[in-house]
C-alpha positions in Angstrom: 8.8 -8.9 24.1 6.2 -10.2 21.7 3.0 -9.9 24.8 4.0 -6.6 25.2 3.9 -5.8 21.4 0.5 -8.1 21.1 -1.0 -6.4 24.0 0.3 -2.3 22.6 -1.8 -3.7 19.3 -4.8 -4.7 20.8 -5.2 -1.7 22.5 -3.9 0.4 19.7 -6.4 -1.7 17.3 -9.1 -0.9 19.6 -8.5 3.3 19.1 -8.1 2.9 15.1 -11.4 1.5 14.7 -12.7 4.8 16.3 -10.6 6.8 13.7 -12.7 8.3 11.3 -9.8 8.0 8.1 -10.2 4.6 8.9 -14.1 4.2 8.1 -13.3 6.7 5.4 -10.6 4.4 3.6 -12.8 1.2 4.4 -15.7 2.5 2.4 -13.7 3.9 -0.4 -12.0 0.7 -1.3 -15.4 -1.0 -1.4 -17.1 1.3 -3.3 -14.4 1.6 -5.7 -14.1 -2.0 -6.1 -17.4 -2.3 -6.7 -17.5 0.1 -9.8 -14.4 -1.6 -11.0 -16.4 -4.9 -10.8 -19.3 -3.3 -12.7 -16.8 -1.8 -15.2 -14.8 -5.5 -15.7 -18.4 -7.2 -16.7 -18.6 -5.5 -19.8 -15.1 -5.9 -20.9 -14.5 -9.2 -20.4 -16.4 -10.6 -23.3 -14.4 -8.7 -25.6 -10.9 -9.6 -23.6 -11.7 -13.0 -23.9 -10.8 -13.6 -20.1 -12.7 -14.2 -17.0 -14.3 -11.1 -15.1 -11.9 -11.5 -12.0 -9.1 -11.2 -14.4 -10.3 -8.0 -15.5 -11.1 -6.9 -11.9 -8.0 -7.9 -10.4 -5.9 -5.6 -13.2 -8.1 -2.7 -12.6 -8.0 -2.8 -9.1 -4.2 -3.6 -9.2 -4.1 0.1 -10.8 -6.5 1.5 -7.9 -4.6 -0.2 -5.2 -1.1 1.8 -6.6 -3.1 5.0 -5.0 -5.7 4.1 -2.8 -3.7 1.7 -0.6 -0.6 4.1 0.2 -3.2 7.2 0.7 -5.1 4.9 3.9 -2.1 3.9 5.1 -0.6 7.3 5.2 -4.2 8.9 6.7 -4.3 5.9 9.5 -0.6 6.5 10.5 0.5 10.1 10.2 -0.8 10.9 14.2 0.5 8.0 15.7 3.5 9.5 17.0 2.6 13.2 16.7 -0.9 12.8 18.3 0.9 11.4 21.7 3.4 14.0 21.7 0.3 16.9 21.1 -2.1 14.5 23.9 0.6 14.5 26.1 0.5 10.4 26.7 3.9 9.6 24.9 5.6 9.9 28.1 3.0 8.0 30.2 3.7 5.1 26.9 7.4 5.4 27.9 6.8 5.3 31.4 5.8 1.3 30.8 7.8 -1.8 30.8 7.8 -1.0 26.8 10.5 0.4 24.3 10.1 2.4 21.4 10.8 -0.5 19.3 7.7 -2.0 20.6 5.7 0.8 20.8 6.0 1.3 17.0 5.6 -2.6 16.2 2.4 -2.4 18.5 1.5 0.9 16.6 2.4 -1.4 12.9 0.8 -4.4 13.6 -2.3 -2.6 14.3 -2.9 0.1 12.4 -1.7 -3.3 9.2 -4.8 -4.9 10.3 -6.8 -2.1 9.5 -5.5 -1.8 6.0 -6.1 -5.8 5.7 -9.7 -5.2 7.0 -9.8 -2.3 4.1 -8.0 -4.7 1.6 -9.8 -8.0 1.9 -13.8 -6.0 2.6 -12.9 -4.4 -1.0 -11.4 -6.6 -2.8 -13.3 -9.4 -1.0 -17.0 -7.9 -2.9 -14.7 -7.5 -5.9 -14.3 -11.4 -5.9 -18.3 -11.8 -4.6 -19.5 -10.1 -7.8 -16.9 -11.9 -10.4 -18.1 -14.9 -9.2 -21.7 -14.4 -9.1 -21.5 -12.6 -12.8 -19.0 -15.4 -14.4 -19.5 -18.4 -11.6 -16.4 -20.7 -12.3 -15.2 -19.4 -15.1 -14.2 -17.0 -12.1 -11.3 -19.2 -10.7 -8.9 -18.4 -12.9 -8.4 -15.2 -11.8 -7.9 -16.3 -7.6 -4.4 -16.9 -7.8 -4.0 -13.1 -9.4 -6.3 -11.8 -6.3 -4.6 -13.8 -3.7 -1.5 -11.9 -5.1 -2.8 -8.9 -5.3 -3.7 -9.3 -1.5 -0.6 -9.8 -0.1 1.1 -7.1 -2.3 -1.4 -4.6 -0.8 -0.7 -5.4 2.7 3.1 -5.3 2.4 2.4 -2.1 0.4 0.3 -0.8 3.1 3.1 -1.7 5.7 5.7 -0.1 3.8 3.6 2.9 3.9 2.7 2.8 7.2 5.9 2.8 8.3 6.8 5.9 6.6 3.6 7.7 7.7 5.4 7.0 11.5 8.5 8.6 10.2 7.1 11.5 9.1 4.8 11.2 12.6 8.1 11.1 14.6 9.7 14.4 12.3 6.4 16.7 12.3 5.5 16.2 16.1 2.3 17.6 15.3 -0.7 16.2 14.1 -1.1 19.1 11.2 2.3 18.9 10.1 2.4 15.2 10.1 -0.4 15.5 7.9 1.1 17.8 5.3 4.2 15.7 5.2 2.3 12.6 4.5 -0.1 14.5 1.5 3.1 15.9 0.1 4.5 12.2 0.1 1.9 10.6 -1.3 2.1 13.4 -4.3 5.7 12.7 -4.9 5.3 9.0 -4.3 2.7 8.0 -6.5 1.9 10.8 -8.8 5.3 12.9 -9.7 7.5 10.4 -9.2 5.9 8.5 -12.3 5.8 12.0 -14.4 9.7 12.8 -13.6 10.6 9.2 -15.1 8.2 9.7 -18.3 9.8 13.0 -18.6 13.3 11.7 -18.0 12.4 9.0 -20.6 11.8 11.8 -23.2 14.6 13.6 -22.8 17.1 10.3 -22.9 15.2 9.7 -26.5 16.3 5.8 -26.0 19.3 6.6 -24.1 21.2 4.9 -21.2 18.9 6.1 -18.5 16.0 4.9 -20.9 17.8 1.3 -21.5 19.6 0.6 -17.8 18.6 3.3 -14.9 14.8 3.6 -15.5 14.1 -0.2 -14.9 15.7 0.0 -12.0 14.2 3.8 -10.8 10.4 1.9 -11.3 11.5 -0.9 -8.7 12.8 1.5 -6.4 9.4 2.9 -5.8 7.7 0.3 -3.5 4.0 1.7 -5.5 5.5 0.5 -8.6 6.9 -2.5 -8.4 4.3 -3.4 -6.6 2.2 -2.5 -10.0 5.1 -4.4 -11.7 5.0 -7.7 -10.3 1.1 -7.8 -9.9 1.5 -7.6 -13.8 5.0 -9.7 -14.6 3.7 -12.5 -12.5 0.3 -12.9 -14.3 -0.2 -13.1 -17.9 -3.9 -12.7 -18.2 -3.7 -9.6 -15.5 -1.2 -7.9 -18.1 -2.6 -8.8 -21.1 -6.1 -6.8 -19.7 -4.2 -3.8 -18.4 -2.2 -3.5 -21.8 1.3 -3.5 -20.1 1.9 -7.2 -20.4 5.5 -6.5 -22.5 6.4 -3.7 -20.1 6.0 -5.6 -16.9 7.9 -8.8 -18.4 10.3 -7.0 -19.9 11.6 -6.6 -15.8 12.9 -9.6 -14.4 10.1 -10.8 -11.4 12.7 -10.6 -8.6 13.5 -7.2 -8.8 9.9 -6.1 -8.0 9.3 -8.7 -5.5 12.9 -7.9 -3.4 11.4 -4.6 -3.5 7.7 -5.5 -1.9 9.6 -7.0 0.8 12.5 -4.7 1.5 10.6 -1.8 1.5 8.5 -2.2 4.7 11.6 -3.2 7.0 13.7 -0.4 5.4 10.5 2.3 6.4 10.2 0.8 9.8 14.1 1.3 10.6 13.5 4.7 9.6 10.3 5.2 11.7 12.7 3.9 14.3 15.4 6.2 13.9 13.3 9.5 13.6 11.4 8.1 16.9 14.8 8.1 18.7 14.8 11.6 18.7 11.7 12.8 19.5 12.3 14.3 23.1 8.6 13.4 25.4 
């Protein structure tokens, strides 16, 4: 089972290099981490904390967007672009089940977004340390955090780019599907809870649901417990009491959950796509 799922990712790692989304989201997360670097120099002085500090809680607030949106762009034709080439059925036509077909496909298309995560985040930490030298390694354990809350944040939204792969069956509807995700993911899910949070004026929804509506959204609590589980990384970002005011676990159960709860979904929709 597992040389049949290492050998589907080798090849499948082989055609997402070629994929253009893939040298698009590579240089965007460099060349926004670099400007956040440039942009954490000159606050750091008056934050009183290292640049990588600094660094790390900007680029915890790019990540939130950035990391879904490659994931999405990598994975929305991996299930829909066999169906529209025709090769799904030779796939199926191999001592390999669908299960492993889309842990292939995962494992893959994950190393891509860990190539994107650690070239970006990896000049981020280049530049803190050549600008601030040791006073830089204070702010690893926040980065090495930050790392492995991106990739199970990119897997989580992987996973859901195959669902909606598997439910479109073609390439330009997959692609639609994943865009309108992405929207209600990271951008109108946020403004329904702040208008929710008006309207309650302090209510219950303010005081017990809405704690628990941010950890239900794998890009915030993935925001959340970058921020609860450093001090200095909150303190910069200005959201310190908000993040601790959410107990750590909640966030974290969250990070982890999320990308086995996508994949059984990718699963299931995959079951019913008809070759």
């Amino acid at each position: 089972m597992f040389g049949r799922i290492l050998s589907t990712a080798r090849i499948e790692f082989a055609i997402a290099l070629r994929n253009r989304w893939v040298a698009v989201g590579v240089v965007l997360m460099v060349l926004f981490s670099l400007v956040l670097s440039l942009a954490g120099t000159g606050s750091a002085g008056a934050l009183a904390v290292d640049t990588l500090s600094v660094t790390v809680a900007s680029l915890t607030s790019l990540s939130v967007y950035l990391v879904p949106l490659i994931a999405l762009l990598i994975s929305f034709d991996a299930i829909a672009g066999e169906v529209e080439r025709g090769t799904l059925p030779l796939y199926l036509t191999y001592p390999l089940s669908r299960s492993e077909l889309l842990l292939g496909k995962l494992a893959a298309q994950l190393g891509v977004v860990a190539i994107a995560v650690l070239s970006g985040y990896g000049i981020a930490a280049a530049y803190a340390f050549g600008t601030s030298g040791n006073e830089a390694l204070s702010g690893l354990p926040a980065l090495w955090r930050l790392i492995w809350t991106s990739v199970l944040l990119g897997a989580a939204f992987l996973s859901l780019g195959h669902m909606m792969s598997a439910l479109a069956r073609r390439p330009s509807g997959a692609a639609a599907l994943v865009i309108g995700l992405w929207l209600i993911a990271i951008v109108l899910y946020d403004l329904g809870l702040l208008a929710a949070i008006v309207a309650d004026d302090g209510g219950a929804f303010t005081t017990d649901v809405f704690p628990w509506a941010l950890v239900i959204n794998p890009a915030d609590a993935f925001r959340i417990y970058n921020l609860a589980a450093s001090e200095a990384v909150g303190a910069v970002s200005g959201l310190a009491g908000a993040a601790s005011s959410i107990a750590v676990w909640k966030p974290l159960a969250s990070l982890w959950l999320w990308p086995v709860l996508a994949a059984g979904a990718a699963r299931i929709a995959f079951g019913r796509v008809i070759p």
